[in-house]
C-alpha positions as CSV (number, residue, x, y, z in Angstrom):
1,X,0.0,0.0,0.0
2,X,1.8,3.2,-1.0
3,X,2.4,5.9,1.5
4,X,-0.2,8.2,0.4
5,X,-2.8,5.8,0.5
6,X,-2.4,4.9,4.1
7,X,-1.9,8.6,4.9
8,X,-5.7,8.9,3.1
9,X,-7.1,6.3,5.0
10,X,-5.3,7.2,7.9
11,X,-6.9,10.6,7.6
12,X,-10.4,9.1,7.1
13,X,-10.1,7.3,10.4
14,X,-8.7,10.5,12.3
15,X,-11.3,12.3,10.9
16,X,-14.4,9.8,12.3
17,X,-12.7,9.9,15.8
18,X,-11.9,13.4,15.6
19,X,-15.9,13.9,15.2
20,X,-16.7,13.9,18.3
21,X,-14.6,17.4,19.8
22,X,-16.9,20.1,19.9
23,X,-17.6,22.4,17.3
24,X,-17.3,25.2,19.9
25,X,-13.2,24.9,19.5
26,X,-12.6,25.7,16.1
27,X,-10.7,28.9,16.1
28,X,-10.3,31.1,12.8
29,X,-8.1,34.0,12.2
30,X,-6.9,36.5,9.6
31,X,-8.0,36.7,6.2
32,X,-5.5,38.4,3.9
33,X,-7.2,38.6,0.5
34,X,-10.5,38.8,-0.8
35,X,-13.6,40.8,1.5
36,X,-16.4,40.1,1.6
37,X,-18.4,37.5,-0.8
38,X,-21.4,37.4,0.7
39,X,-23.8,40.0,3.4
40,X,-26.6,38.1,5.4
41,X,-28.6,39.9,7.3
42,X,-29.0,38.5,10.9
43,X,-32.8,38.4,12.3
44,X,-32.3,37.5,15.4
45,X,-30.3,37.3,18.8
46,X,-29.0,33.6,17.1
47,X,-27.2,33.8,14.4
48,X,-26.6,30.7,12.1
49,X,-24.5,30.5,9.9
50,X,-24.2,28.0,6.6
51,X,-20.7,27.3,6.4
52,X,-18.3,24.1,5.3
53,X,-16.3,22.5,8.0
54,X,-13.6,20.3,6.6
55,X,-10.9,18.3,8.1
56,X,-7.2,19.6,7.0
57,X,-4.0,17.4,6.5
58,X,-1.0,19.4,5.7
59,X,1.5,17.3,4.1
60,X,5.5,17.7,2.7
61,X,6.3,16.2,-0.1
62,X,9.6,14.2,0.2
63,X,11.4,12.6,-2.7
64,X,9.9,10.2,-4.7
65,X,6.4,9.9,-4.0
66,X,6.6,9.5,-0.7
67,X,4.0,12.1,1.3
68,X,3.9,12.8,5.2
69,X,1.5,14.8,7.1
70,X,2.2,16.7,10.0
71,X,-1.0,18.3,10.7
72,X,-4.4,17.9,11.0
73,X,-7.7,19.8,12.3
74,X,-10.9,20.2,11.1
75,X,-11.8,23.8,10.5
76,X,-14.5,26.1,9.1
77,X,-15.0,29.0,6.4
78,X,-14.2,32.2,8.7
79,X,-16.4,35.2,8.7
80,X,-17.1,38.6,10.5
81,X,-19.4,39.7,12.0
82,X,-20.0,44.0,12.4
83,X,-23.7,44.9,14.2
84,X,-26.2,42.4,12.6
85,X,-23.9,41.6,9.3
86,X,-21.9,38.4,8.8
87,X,-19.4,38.3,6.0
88,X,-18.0,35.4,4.1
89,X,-13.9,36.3,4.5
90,X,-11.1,34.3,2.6
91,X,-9.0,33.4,0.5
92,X,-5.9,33.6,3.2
93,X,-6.6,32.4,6.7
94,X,-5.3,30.8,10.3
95,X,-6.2,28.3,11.9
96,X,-6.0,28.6,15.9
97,X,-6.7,26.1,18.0
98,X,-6.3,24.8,21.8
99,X,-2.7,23.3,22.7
100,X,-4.5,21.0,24.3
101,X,-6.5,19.5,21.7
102,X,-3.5,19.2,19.9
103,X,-1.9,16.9,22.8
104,X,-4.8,14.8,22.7
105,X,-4.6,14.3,19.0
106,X,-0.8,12.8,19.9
107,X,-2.5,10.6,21.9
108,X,-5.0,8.6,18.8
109,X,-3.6,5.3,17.8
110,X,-6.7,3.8,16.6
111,X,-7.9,0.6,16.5
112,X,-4.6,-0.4,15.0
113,X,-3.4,-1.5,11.5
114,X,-1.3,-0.3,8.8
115,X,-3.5,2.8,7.9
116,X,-3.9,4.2,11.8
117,X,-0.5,3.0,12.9
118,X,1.6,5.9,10.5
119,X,-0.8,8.6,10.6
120,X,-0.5,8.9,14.8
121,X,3.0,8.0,14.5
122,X,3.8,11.0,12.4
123,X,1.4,13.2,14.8
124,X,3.8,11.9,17.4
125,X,6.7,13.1,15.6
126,X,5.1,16.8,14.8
127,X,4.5,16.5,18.5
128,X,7.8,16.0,20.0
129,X,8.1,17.8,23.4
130,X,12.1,19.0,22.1
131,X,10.4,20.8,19.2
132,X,7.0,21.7,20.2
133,X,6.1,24.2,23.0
134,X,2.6,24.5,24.3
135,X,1.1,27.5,24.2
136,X,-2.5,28.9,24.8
137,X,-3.6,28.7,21.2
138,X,-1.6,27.1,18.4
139,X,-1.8,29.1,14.9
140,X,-1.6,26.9,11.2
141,X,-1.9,28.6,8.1
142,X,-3.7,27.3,5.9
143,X,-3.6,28.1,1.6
144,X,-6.0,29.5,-0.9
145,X,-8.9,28.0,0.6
146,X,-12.2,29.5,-1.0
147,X,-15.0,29.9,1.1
148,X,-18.3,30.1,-0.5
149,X,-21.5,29.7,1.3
150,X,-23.3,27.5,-1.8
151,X,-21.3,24.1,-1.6
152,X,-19.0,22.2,0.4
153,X,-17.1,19.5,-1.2
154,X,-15.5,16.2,-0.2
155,X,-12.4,16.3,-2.1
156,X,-8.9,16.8,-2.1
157,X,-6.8,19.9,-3.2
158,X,-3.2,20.5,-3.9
159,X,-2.4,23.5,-2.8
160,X,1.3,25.2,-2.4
161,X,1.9,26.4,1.1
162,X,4.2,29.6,1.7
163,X,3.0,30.9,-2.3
164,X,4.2,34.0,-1.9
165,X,7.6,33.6,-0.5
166,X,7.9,30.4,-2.8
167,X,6.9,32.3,-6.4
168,X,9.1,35.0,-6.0
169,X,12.0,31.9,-6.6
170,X,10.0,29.8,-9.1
171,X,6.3,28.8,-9.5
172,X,8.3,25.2,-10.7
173,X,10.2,24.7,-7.1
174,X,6.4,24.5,-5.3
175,X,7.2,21.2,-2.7
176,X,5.0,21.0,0.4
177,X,0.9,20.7,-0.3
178,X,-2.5,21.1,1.8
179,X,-5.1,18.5,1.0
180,X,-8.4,18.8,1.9
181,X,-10.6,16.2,3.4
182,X,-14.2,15.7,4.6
183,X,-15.1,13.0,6.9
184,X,-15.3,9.5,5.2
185,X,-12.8,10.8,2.5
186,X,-10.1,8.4,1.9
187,X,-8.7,8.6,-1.4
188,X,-5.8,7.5,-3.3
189,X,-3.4,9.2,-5.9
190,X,0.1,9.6,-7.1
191,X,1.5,12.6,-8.9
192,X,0.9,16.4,-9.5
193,X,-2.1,16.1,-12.0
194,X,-4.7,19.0,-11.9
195,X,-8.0,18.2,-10.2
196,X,-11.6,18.6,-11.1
197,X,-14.8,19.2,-9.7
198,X,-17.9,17.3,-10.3
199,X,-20.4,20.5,-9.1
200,X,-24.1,22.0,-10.5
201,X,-23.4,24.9,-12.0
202,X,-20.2,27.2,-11.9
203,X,-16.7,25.7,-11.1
204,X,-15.2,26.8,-8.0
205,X,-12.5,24.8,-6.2
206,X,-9.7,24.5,-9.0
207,X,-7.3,21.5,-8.9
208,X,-9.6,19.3,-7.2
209,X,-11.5,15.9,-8.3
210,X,-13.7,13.5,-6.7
211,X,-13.8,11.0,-9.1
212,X,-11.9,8.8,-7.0
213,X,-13.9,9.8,-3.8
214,X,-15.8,7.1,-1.6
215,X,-18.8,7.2,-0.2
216,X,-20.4,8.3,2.0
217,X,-20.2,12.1,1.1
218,X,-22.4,14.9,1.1
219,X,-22.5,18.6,0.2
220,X,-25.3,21.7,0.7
221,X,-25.8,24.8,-1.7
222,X,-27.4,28.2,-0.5
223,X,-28.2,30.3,-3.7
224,X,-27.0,33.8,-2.9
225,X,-27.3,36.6,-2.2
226,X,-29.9,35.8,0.8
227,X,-31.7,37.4,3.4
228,X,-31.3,36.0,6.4
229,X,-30.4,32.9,8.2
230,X,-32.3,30.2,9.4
231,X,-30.8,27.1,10.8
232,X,-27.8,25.5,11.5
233,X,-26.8,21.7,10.6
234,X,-23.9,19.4,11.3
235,X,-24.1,16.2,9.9
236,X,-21.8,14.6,12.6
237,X,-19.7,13.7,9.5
238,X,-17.3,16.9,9.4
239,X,-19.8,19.4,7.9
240,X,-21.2,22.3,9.7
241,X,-23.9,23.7,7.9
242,X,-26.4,26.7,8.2
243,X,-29.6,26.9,6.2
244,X,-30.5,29.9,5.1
245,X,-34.1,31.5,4.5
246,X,-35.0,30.9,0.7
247,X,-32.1,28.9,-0.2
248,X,-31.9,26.4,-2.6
249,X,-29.8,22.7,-2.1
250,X,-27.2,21.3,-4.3
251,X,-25.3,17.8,-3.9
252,X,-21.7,17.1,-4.9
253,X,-22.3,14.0,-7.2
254,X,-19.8,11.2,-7.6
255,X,-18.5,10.3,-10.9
256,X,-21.6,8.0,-11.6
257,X,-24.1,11.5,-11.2
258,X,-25.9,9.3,-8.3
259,X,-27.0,12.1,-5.3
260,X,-25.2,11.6,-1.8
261,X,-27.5,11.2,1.0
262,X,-26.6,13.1,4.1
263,X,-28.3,13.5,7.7
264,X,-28.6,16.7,9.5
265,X,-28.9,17.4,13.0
266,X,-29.1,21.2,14.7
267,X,-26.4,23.3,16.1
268,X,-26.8,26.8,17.3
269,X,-24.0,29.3,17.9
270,X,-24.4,32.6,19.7
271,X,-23.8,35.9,17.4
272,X,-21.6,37.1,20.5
273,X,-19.0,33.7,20.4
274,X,-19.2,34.7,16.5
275,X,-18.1,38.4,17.0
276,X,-15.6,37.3,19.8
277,X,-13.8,34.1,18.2
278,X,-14.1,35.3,14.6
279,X,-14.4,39.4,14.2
280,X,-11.6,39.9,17.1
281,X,-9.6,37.1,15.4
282,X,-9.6,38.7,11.8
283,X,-9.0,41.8,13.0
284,X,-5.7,40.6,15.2
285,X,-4.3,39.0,11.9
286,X,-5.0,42.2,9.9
287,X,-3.2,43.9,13.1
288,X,-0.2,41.0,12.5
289,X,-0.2,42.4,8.5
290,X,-0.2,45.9,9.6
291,X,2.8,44.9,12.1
292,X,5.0,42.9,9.6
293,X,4.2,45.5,6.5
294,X,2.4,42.9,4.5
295,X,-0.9,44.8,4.9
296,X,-3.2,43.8,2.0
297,X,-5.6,46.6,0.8
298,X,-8.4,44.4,1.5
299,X,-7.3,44.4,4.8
300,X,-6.6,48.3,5.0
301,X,-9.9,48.6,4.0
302,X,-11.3,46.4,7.3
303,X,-8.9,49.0,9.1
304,X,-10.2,52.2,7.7
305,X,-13.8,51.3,7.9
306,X,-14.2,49.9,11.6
307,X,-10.9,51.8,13.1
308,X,-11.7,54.6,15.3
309,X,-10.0,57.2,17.3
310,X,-9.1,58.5,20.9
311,X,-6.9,61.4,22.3
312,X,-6.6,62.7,26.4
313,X,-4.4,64.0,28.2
314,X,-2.6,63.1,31.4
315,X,-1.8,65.9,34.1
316,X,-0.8,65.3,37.9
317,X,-2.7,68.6,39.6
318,X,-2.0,71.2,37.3
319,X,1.1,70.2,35.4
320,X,1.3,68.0,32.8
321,X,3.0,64.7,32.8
322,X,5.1,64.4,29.5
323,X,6.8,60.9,29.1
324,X,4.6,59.0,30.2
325,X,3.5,55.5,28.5
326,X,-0.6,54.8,28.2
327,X,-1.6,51.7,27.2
328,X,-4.9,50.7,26.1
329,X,-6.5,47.4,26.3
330,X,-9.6,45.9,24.7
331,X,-12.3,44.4,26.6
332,X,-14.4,41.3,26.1
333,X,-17.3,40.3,27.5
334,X,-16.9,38.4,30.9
335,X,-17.9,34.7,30.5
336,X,-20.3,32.8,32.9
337,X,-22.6,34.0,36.0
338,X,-20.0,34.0,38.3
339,X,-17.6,36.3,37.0
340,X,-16.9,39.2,39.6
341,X,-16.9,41.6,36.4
342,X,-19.3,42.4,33.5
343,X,-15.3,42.8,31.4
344,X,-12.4,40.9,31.1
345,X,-9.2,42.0,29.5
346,X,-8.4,40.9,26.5
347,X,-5.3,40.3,24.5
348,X,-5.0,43.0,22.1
349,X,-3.3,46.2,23.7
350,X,-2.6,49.5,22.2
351,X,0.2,52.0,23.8
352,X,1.8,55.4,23.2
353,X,3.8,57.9,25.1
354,X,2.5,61.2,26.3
355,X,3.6,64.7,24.4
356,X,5.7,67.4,26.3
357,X,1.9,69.1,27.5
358,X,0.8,65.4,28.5
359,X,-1.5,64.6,25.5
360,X,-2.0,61.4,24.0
361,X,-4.0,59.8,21.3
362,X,-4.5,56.6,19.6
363,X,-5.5,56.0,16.0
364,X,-7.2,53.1,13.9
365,X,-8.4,51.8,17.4
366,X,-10.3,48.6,16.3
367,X,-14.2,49.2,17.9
368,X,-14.9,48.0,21.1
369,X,-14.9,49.0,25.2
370,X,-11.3,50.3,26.6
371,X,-9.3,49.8,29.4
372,X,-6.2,52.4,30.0
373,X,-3.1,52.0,32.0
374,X,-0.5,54.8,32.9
375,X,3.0,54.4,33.5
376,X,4.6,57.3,34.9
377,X,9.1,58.3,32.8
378,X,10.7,57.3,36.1
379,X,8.2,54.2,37.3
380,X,7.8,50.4,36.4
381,X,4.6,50.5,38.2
382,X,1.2,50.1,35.5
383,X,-1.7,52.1,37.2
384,X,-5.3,52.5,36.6
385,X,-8.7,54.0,37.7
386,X,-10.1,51.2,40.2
387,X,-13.2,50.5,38.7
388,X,-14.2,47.4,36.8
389,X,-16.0,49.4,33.8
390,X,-14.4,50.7,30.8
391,X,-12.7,54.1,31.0
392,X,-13.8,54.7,27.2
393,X,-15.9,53.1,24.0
394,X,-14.4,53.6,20.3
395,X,-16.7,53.6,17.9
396,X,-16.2,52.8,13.7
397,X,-15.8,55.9,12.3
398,X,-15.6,58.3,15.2
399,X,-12.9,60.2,16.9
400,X,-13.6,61.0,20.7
401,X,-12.1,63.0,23.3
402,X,-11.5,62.0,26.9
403,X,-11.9,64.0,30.2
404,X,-7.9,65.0,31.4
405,X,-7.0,62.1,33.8
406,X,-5.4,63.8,37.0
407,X,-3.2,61.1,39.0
408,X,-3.0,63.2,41.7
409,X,-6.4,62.3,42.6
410,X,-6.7,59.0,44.9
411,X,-8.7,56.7,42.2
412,X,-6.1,54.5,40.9
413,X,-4.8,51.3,41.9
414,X,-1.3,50.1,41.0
415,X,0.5,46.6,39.8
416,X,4.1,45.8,39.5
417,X,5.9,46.5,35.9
């Protein structure tokens, strides 16, 4: 059996055990290229969302045609959410997940064999406690992926990973690939042929085939644009899927044109875990862009239009305090009953250093409640006001202006630098 094939089926069975982790810890950042392909309006305090879910095997190719993964994790199309909108993103995006779930994933043998015995072996390898550090979350890019809300596919696609970096040397000297697969989707092939799809209606995933796909397999179409959303499936096969209001159905089709069948069962996810997990996670990976100088002008454009602004100024008494570093930090919404505070900090922070009369401002401040923290020229100490609630809101669009903040006065509390 050659490599590939018992990396394919080893991928199947990873895939079926894999099923059962909760859709609830797919994490999606950054999308670098393309905004937005699609606008649904959200009707209610639910959203639902029709998206793919598929299961993602990155793979080097060594010599010969010998293949070796050393990843895999399900994920789904990424989107955005801003007031009641939810945008498809893509082409470009991360995929960020808990360390944890990636030890577990060590941890799957199988029931044994030849197909489950290499794919957790190479896990193991990718694994290795001298090379791999746990962190919080873990961040995998993944290649030209192209969301659409109309179809998902069971298929595999050949994708280069690093294109950019790797067609600046030569489009000929392209050696590591992503395939795709859906739950169920072992499949076996040798070579660099192109792939097709068997779809209704306009092609969309280049370089991809399922002629040599078994089944079972499924695949659900929305005909776009829409108006709202209605439902949300997952087939407890790899897919989740949202229906949306006045949407029509298509079916991936094997080579013989019969229909796949497909069950569906109900899923509902909040439109606040979608803002948090998704909107703040694009908007970190624009931020990374931004940092690195690869800024897209799609994701400029995400900048301009939700970015707002801030400016103070900080005085002790009557004097100003010039020098000093401010540092603002985004909010989220506290989780759970018990949480002492309505806010929690989050990780995105924002800091600048006061002017010679003790002014300060902050531009393209992504939209959301604030926290701010002073640091004083000859101090390591952080201070802030005592209360819980945020000291400011930035708006999309808007440029506000804060009240001085006096020091002197006995509000603040301080922690160590």
């Amino acid at each position: 059996m050659s490599a590939l094939r018992r990396f394919a089926l080893g991928a199947a069975l990873w895939a079926s055990l894999a099923a059962a982790s909760s859709a609830a810890e797919v994490f999606l950042v950054g999308c670098q290229e393309s905004f937005p392909a699609v606008v649904i309006e959200i009707t209610s305090s639910s959203v639902r969302l029709r998206v793919p879910r598929l299961a993602v095997a990155w793979m080097v190719e060594d010599s010969g045609d010998q293949a070796y993964p050393y990843r895999l994790r399900f994920v789904s199309v990424p989107h955005e959410t801003t007031g009641r909108l939810v945008r498809s993103l893509g082409d470009t995006f991360d995929l960020v997940i808990p360390s944890a779930e990636i030890a577990r994933i060590a941890n799957i043998d199988g029931p044994g064999g030849e197909e489950a015995y290499p794919m957790s072996l190479w896990i193991d390898q990718f694994l290795n406690p001298v090379e791999y550090k746990p962190r919080d979350r873990v961040r995998l890019r993944v290649i030209e992926i192209r969301p659409y809300l109309d179809f998902t596919m069971e298929a595999a696609q050949k994708v280069a990973t690093d294109a950019r970096e790797k067609l600046r040397e030569s489009p000929e000297k392209f050696e590591e690939y992503a395939d795709l697969y859906s739950m169920g989707a072992g499949f076996e092939s040798g070579g660099r042929w192109p792939y097709n799809p068997a779809v209704e209606g306009e092609e969309r995933w280049p370089y991809v085939s399922i002629d040599t796909l078994p089944q079972p397999m499924r695949s659900a179409a929305a005909a776009l644009p829409v108006a709202g959303v209605s439902e949300v499936l997952d087939d407890g096969r790899g897919f989740l899927i949202v229906k949306v209001e006045g949407a029509t159905n298509r079916r991936l089709v094997p080579s013989n044109g019969a229909p796949v069948p497909g069950e569906d069962e109900p899923l509902q996810v909040t439109r606040r875990d979608l803002e948090w997990i998704v909107a703040r996670e694009v908007r970190r990976e624009i931020e990374r862009q931004k940092a690195s100088g690869e800024l897209s002008p799609a994701g400029a454009a995400v900048l301009a239009r939700d970015a707002g602004s801030v400016a103070g100024r900080l005085i002790f008494g009557d004097e100003p305090l010039p020098g000093c570093t401010v540092k603002a930090v985004l909010l989220v919404p506290s989780e759970g009953f018990l949480a002492a505070s309505s806010w929690t900090p989050g990780q995105e922070e924002y800091s600048t250093v006061t002017a010679a009369d003790g002014s300060f401002a902050f531009e393209g401040l992504p939209a959301g409640a604030y926290k701010l923290h002073y640091r004083q020229a000859d101090s390591t100490a952080w201070i802030r006001r005592m209360r819980d609630e945020p000291d400011f809101a930035v708006e999309a669009g808007k440029a506000a202006r804060l009240q001085p903040v006096d020091l002197r006065r006995r509000i603040f509390n301080a922690t160590g630098g």
